[in-house]
Every structure is written in C-alpha cells, then in structure tokens.
N, CA, C and O atoms as a Maestro MAE file, in Angstrom:
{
 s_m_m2io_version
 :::
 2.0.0
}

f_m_ct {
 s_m_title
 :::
 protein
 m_atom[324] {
  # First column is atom index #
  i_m_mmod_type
  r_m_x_coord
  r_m_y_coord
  r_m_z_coord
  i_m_residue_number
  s_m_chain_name
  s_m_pdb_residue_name
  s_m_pdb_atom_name
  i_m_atomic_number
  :::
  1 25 211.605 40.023 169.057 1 A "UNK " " N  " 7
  2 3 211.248 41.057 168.092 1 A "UNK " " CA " 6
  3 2 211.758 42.420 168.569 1 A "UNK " " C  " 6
  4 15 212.020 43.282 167.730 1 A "UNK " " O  " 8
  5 25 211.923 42.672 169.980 2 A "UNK " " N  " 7
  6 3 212.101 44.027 170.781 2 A "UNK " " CA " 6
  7 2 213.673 43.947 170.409 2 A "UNK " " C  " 6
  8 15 214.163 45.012 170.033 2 A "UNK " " O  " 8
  9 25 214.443 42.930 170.459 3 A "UNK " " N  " 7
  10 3 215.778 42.760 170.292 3 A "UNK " " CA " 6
  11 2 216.103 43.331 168.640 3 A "UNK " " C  " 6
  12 15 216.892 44.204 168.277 3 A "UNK " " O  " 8
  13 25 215.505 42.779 168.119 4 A "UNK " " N  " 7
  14 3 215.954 42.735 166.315 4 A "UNK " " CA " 6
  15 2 215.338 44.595 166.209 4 A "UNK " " C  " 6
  16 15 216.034 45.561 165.896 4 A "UNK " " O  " 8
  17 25 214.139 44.597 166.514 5 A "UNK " " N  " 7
  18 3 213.772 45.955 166.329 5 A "UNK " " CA " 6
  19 2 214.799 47.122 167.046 5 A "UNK " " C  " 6
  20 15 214.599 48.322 166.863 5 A "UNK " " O  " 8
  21 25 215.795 46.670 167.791 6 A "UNK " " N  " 7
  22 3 216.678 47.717 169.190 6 A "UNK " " CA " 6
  23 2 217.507 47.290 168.001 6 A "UNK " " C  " 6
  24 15 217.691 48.189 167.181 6 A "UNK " " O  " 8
  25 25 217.930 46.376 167.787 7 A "UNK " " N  " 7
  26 3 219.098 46.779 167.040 7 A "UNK " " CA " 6
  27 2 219.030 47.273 165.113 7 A "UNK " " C  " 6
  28 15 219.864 47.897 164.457 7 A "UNK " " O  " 8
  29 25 217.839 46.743 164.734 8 A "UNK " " N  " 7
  30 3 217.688 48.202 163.757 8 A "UNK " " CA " 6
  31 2 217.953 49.392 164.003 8 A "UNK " " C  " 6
  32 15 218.563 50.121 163.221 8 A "UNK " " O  " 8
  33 25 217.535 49.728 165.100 9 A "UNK " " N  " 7
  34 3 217.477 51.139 165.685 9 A "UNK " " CA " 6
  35 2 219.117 51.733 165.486 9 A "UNK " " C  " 6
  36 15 219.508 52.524 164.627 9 A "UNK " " O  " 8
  37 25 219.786 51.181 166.398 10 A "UNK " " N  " 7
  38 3 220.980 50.776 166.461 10 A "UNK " " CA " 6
  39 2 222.070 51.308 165.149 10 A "UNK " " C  " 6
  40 15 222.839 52.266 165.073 10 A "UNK " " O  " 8
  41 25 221.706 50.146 164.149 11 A "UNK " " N  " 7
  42 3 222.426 50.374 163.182 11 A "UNK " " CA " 6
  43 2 221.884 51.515 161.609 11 A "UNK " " C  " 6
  44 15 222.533 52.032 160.699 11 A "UNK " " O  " 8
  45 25 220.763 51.499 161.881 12 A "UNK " " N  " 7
  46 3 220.373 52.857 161.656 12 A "UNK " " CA " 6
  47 2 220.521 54.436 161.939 12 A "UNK " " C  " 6
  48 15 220.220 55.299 161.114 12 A "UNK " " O  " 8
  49 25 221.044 54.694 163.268 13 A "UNK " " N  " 7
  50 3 221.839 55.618 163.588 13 A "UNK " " CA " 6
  51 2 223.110 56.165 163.369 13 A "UNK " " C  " 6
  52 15 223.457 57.280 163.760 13 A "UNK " " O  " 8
  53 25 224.009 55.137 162.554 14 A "UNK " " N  " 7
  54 3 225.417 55.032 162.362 14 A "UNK " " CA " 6
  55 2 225.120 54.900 160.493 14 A "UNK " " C  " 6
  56 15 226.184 54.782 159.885 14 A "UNK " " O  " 8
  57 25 224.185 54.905 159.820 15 A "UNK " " N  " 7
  58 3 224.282 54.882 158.795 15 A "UNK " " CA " 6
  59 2 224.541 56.005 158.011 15 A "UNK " " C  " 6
  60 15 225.193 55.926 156.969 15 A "UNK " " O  " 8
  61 25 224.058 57.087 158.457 16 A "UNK " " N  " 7
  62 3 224.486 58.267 157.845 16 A "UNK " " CA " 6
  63 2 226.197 58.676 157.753 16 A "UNK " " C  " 6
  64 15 226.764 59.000 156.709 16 A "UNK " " O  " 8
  65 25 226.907 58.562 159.239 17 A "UNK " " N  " 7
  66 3 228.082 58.107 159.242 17 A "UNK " " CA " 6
  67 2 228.897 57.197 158.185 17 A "UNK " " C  " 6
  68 15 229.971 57.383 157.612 17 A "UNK " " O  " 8
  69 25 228.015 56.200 158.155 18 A "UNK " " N  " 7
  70 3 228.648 54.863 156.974 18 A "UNK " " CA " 6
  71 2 228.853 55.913 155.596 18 A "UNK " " C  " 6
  72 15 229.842 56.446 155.093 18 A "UNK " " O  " 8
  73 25 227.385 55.912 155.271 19 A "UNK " " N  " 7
  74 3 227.296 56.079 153.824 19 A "UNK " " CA " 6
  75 2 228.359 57.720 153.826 19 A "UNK " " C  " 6
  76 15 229.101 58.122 152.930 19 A "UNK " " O  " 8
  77 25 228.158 58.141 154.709 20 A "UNK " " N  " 7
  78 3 229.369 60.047 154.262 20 A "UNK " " CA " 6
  79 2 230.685 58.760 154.479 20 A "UNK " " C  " 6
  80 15 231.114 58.436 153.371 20 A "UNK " " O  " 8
  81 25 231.190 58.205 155.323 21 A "UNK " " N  " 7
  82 3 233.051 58.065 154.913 21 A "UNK " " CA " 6
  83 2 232.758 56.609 153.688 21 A "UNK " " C  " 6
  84 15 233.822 56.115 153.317 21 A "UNK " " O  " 8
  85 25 231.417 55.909 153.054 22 A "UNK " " N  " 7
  86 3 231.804 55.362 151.669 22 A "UNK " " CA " 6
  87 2 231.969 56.389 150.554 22 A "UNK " " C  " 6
  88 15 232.757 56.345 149.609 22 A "UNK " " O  " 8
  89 25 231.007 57.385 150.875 23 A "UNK " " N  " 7
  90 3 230.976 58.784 149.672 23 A "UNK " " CA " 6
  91 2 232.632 59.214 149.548 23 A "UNK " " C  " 6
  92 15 233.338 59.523 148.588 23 A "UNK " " O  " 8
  93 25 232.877 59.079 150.965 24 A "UNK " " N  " 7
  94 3 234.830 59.922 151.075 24 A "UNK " " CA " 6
  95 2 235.414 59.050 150.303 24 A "UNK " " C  " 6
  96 15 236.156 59.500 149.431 24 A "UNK " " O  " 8
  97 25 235.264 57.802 150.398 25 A "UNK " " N  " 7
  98 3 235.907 56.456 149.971 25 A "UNK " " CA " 6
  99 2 236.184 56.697 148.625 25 A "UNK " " C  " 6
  100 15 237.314 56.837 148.159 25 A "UNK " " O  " 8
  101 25 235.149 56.742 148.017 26 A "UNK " " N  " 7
  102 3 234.580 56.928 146.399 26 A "UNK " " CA " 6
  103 2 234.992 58.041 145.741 26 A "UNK " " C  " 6
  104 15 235.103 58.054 144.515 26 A "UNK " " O  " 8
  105 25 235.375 59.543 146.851 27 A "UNK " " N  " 7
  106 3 235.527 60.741 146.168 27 A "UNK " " CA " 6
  107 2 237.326 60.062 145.673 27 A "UNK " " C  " 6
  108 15 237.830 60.023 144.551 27 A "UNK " " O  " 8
  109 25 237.945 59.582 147.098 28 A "UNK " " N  " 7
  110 3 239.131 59.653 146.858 28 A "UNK " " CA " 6
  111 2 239.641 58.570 145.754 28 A "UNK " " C  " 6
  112 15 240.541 58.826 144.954 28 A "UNK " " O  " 8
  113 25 239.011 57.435 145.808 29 A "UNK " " N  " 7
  114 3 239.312 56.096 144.674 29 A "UNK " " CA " 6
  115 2 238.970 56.967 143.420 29 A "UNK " " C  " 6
  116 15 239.817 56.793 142.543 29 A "UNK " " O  " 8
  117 25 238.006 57.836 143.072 30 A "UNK " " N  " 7
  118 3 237.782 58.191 141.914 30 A "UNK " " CA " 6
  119 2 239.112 59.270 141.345 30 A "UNK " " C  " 6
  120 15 239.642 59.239 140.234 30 A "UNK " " O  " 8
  121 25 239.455 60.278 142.599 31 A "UNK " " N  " 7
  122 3 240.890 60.922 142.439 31 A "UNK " " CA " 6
  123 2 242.025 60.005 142.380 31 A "UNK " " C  " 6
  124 15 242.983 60.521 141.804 31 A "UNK " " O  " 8
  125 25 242.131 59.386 142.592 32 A "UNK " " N  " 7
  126 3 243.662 57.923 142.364 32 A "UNK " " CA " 6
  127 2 243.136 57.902 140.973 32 A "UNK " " C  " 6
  128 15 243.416 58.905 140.316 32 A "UNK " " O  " 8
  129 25 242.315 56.823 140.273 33 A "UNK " " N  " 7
  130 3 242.355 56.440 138.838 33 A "UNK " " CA " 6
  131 2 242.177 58.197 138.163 33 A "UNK " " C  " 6
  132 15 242.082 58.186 136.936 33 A "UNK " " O  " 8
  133 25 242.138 59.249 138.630 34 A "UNK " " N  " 7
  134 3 241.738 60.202 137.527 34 A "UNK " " CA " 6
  135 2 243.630 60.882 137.279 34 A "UNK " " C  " 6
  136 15 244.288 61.404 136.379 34 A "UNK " " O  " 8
  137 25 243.818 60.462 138.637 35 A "UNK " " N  " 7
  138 3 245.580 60.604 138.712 35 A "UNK " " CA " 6
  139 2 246.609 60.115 137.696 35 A "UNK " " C  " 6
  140 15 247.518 60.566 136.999 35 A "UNK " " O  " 8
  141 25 245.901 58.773 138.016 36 A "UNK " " N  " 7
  142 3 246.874 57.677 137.759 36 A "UNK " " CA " 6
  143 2 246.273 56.867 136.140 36 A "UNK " " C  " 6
  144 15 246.748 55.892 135.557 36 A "UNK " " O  " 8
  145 25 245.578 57.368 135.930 37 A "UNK " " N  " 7
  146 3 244.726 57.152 134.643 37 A "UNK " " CA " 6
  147 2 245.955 56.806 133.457 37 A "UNK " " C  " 6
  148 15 245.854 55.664 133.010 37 A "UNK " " O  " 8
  149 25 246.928 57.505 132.971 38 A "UNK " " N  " 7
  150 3 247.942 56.572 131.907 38 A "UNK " " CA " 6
  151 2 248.482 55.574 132.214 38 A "UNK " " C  " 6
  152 15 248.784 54.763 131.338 38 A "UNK " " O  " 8
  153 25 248.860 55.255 134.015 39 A "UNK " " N  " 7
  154 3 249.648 54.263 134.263 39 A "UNK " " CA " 6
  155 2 248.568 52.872 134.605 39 A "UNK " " C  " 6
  156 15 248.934 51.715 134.809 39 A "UNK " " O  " 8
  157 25 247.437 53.294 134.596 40 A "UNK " " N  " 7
  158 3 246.405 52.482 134.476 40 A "UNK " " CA " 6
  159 2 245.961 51.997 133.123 40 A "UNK " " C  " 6
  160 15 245.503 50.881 132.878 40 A "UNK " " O  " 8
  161 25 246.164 53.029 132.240 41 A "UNK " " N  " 7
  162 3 246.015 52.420 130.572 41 A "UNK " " CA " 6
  163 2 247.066 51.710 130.316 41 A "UNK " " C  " 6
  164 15 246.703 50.604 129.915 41 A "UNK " " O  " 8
  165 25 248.088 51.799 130.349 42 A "UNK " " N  " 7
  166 3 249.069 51.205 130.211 42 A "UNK " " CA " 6
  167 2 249.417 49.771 130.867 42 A "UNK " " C  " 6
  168 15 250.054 48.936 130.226 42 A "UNK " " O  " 8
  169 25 248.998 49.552 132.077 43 A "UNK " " N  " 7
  170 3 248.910 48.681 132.913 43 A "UNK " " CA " 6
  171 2 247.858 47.322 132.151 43 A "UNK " " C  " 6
  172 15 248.012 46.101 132.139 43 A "UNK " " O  " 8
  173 25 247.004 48.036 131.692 44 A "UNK " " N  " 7
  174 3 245.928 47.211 131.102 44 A "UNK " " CA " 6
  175 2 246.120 46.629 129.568 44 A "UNK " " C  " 6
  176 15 245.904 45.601 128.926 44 A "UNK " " O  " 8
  177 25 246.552 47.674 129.433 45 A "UNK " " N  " 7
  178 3 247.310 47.306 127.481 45 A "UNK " " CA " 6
  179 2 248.435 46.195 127.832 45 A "UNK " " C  " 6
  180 15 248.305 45.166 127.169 45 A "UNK " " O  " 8
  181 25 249.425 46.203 128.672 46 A "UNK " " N  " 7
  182 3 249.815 45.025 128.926 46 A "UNK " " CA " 6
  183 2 249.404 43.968 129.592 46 A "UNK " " C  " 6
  184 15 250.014 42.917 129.399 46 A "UNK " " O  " 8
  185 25 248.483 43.985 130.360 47 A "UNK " " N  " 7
  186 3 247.779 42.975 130.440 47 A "UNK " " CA " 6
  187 2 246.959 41.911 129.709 47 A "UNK " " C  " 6
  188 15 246.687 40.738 129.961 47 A "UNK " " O  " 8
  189 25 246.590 42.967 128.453 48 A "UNK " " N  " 7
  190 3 246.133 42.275 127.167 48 A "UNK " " CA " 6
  191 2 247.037 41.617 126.367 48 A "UNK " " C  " 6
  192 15 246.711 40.570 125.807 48 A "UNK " " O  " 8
  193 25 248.233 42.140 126.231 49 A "UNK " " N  " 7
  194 3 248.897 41.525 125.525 49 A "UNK " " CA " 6
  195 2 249.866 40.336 126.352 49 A "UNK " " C  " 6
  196 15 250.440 39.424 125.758 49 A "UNK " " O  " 8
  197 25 249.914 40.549 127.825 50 A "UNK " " N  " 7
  198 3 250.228 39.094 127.978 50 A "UNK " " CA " 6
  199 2 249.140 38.167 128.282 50 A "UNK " " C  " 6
  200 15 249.359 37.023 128.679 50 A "UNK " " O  " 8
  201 25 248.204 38.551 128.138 51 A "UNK " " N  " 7
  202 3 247.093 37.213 127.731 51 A "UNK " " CA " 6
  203 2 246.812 36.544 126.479 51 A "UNK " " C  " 6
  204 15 246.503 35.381 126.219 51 A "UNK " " O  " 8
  205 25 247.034 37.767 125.638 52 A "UNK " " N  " 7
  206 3 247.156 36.903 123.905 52 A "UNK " " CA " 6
  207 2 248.378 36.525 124.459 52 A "UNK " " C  " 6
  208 15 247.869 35.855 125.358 52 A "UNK " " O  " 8
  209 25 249.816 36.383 124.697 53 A "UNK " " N  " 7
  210 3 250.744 35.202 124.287 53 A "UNK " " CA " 6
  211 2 250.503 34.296 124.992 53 A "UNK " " C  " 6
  212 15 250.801 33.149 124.662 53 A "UNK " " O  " 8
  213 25 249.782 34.643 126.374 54 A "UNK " " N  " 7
  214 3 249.589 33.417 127.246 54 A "UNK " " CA " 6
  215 2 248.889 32.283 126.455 54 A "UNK " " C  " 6
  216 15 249.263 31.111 126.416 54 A "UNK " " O  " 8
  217 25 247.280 33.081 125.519 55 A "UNK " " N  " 7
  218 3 247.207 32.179 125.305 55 A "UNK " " CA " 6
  219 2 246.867 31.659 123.834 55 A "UNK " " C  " 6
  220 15 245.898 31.026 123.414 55 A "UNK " " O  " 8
  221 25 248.195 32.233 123.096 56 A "UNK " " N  " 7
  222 3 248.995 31.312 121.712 56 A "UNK " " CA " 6
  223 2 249.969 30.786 122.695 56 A "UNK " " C  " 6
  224 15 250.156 29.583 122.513 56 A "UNK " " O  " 8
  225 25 250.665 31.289 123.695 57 A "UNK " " N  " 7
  226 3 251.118 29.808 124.650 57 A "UNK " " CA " 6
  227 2 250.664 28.601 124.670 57 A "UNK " " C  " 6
  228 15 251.196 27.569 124.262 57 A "UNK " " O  " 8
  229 25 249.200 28.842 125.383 58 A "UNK " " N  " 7
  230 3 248.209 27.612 125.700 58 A "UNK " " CA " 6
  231 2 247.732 26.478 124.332 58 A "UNK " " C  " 6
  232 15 247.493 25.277 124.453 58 A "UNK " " O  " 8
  233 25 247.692 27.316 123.036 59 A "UNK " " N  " 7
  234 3 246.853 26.844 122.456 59 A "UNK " " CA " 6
  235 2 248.143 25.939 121.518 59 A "UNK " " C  " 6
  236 15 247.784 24.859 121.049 59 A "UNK " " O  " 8
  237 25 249.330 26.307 121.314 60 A "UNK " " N  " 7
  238 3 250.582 25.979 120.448 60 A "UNK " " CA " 6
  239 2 251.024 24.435 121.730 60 A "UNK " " C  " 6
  240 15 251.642 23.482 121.256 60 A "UNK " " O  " 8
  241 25 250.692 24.418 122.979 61 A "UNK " " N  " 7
  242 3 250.961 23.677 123.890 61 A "UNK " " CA " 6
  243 2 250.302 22.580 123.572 61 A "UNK " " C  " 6
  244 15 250.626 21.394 123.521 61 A "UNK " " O  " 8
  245 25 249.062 23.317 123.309 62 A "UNK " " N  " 7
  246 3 248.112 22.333 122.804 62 A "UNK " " CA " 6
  247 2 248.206 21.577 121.801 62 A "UNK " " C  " 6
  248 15 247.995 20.373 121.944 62 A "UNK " " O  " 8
  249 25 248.466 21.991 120.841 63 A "UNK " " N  " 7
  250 3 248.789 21.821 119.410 63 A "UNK " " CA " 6
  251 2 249.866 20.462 119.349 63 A "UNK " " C  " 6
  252 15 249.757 19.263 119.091 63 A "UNK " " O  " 8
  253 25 250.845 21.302 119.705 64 A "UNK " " N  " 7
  254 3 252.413 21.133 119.890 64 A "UNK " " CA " 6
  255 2 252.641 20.898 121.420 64 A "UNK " " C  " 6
  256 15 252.846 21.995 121.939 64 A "UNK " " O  " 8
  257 25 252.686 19.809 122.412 65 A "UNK " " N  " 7
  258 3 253.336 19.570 123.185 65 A "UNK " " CA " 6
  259 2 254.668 19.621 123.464 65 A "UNK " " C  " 6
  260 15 255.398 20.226 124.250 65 A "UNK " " O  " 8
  261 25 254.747 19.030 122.827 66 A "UNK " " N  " 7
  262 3 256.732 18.231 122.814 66 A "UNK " " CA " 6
  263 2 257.014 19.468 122.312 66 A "UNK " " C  " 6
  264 15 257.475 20.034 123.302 66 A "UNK " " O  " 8
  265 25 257.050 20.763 120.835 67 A "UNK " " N  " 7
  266 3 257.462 21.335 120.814 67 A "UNK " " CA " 6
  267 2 258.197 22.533 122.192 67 A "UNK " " C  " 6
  268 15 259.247 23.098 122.501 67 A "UNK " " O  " 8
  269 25 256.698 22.353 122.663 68 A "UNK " " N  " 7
  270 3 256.983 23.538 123.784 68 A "UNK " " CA " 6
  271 2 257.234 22.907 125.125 68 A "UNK " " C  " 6
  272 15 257.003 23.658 126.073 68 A "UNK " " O  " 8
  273 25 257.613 21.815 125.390 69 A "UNK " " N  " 7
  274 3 258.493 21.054 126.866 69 A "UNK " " CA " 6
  275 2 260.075 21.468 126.047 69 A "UNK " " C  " 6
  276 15 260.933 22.203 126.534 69 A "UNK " " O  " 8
  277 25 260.139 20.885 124.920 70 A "UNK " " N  " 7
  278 3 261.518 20.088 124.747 70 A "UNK " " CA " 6
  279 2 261.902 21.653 123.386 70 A "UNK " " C  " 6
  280 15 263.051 22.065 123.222 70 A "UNK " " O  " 8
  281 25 261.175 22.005 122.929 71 A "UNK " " N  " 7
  282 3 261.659 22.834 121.581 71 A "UNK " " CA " 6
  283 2 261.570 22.174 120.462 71 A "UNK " " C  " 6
  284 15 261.040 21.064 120.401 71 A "UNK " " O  " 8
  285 25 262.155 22.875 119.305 72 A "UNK " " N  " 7
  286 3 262.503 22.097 118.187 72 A "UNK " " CA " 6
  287 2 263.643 21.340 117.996 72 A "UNK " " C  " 6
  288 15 264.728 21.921 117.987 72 A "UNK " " O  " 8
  289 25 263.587 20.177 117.845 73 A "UNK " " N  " 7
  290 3 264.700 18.432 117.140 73 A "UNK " " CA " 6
  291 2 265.739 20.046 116.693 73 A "UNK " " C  " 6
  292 15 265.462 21.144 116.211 73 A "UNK " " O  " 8
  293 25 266.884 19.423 117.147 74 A "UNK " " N  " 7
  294 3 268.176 20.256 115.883 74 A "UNK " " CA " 6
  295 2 268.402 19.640 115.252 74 A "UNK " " C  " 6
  296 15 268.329 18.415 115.348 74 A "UNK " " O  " 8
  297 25 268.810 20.355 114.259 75 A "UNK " " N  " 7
  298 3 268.807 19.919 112.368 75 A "UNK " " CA " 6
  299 2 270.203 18.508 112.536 75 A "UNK " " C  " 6
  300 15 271.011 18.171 113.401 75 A "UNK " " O  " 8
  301 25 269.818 18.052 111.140 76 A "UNK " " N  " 7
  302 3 270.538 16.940 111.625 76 A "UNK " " CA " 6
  303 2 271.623 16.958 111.069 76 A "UNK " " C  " 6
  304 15 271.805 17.932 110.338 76 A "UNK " " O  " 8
  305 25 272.685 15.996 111.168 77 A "UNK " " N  " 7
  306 3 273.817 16.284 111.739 77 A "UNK " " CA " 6
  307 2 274.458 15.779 110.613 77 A "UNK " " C  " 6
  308 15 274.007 14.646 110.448 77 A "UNK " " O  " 8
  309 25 275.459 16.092 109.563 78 A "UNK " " N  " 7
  310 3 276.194 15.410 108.621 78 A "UNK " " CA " 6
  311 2 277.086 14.118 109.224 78 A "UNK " " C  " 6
  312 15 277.847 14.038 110.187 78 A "UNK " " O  " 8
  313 25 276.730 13.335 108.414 79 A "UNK " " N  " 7
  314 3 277.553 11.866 108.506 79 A "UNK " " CA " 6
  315 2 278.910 12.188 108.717 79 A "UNK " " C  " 6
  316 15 279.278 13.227 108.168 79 A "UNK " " O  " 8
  317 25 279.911 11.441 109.500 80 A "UNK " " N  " 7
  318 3 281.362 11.755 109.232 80 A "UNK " " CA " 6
  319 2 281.963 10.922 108.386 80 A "UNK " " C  " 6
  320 15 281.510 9.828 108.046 80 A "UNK " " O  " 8
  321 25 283.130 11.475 107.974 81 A "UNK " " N  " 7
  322 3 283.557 11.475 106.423 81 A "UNK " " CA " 6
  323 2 284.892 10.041 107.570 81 A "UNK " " C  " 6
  324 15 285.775 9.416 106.982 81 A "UNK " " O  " 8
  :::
 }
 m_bond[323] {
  # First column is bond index #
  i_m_from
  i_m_to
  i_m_order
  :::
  1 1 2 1
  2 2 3 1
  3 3 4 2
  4 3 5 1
  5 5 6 1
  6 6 7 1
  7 7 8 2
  8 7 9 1
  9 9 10 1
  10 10 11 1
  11 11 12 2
  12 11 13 1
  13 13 14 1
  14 14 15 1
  15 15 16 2
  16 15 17 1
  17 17 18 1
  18 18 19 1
  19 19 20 2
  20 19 21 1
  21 21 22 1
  22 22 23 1
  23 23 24 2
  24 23 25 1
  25 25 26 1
  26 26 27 1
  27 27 28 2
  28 27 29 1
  29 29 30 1
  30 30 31 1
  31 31 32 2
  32 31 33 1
  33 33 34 1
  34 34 35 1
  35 35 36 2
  36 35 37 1
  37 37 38 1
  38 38 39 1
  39 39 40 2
  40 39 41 1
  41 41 42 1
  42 42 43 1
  43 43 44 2
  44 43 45 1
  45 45 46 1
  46 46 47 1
  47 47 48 2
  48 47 49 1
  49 49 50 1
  50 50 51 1
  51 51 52 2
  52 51 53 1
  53 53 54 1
  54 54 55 1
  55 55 56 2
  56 55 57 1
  57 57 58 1
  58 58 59 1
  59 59 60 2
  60 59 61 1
  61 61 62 1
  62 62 63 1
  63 63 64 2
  64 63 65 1
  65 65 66 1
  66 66 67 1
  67 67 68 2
  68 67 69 1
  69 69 70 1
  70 70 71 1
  71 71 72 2
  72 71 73 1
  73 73 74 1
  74 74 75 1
  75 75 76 2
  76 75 77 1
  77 77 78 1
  78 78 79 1
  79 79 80 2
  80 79 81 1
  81 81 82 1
  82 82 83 1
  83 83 84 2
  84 83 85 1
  85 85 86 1
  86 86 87 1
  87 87 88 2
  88 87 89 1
  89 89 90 1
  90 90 91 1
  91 91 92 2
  92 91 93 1
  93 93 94 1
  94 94 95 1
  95 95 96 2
  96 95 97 1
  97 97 98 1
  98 98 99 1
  99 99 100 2
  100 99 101 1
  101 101 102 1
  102 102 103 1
  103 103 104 2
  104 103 105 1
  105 105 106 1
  106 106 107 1
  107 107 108 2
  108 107 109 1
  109 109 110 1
  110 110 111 1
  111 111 112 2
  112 111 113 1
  113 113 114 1
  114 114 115 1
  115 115 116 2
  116 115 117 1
  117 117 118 1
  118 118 119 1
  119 119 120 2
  120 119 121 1
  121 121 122 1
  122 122 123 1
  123 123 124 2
  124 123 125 1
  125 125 126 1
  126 126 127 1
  127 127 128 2
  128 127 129 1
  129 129 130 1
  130 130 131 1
  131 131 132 2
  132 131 133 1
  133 133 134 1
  134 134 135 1
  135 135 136 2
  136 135 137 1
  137 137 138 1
  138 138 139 1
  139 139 140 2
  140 139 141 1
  141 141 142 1
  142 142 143 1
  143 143 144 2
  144 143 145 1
  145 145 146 1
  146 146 147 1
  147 147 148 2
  148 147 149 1
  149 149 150 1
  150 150 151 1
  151 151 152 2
  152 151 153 1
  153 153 154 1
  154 154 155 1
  155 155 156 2
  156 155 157 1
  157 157 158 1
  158 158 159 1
  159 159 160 2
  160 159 161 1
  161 161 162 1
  162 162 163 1
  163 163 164 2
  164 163 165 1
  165 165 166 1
  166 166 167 1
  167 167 168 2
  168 167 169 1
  169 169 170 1
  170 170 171 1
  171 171 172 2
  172 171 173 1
  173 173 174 1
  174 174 175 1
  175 175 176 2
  176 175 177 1
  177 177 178 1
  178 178 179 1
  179 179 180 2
  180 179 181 1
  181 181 182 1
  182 182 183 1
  183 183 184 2
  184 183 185 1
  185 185 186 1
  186 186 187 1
  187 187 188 2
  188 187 189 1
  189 189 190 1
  190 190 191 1
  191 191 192 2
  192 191 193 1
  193 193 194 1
  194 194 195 1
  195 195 196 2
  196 195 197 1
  197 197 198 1
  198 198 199 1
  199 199 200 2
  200 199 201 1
  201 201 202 1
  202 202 203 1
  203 203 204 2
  204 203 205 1
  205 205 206 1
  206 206 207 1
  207 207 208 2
  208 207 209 1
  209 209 210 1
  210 210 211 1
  211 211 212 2
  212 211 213 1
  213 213 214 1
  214 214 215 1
  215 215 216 2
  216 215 217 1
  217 217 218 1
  218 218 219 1
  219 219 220 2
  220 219 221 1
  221 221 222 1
  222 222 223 1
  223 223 224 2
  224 223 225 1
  225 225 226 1
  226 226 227 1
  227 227 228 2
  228 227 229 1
  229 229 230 1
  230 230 231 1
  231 231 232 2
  232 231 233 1
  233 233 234 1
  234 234 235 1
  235 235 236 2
  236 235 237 1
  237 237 238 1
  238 238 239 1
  239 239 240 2
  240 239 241 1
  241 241 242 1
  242 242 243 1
  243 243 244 2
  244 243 245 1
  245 245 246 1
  246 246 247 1
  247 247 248 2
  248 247 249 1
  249 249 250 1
  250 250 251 1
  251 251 252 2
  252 251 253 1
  253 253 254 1
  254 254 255 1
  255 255 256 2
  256 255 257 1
  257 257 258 1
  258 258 259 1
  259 259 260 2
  260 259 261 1
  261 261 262 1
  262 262 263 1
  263 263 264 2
  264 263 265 1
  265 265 266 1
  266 266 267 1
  267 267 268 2
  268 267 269 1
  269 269 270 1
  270 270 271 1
  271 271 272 2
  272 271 273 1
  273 273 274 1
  274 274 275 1
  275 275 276 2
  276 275 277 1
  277 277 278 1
  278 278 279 1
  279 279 280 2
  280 279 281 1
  281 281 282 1
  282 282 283 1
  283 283 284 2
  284 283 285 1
  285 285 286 1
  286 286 287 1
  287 287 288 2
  288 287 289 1
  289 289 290 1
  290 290 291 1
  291 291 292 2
  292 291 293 1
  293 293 294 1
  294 294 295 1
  295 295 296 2
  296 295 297 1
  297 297 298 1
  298 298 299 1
  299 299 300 2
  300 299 301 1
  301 301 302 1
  302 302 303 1
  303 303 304 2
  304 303 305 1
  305 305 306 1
  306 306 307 1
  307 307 308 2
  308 307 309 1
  309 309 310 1
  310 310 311 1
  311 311 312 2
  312 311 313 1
  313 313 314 1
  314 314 315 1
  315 315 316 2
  316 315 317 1
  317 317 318 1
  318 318 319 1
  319 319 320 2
  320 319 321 1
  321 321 322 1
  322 322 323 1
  323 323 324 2
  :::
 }
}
C-alpha cells in the first residue's frame, strides 16, 4: 500500500507538467486545422465523394459481377458476306 501510495505521490507531481505541454498540444493542433482549414474541407469533400463511387462500385459489383471483372460483351459482330 506504502508502494502504490509513493507512487501516486510520484505521478502526481508531474501532472501539472503533463496537463500544461497537453494544453500546448491542443493550442497548437487547434492552430494547424484553423490554418489549414480549406485544405482540410477540401480533403474531406473528396473523401466523400470517393466513397459514394466506392460504393456504387461495391453495390454495381454486386449487382453486376461479370460486368465489372470483364466489362461489357462487344456488340456483335456482322456475319461475313
């Protein structure tokens, strides 16, 4: 108990330390996205939109296998004369 209680002690002393460089942490992550804030909208708007094709990808795969391994059959072919 003298052990667990010494090292509360312990890591209780260094917490004030902790929590001021997570506060620094937080001031500066919050200055990056307030920076970088269009290339972050932007970043995300495409992210949305390659998840809708991903998944009318997924779901046309689904649908349509063979279409989407192999494509569409080409049109067929006139008889020779």
């Amino acid at each position: 108990l003298r052990q667990v209680s010494a090292s509360l002690n312990a890591a209780s002393e260094d917490m004030p330390e902790t929590v001021d460089e997570f506060n620094k942490t937080l001031r500066r992550l919050s200055t990056l996205i307030a920076d970088r804030r269009y290339e972050i909208s932007s970043i995300l708007e495409n992210m949305e939109t390659v998840s809708a094709n991903l998944k009318e990808l997924t779901e046309d795969a689904r649908r349509y296998p063979a279409d989407v391994l192999f494509g569409e059959p080409p049109a067929p072919s006139e008889p020779a004369k």
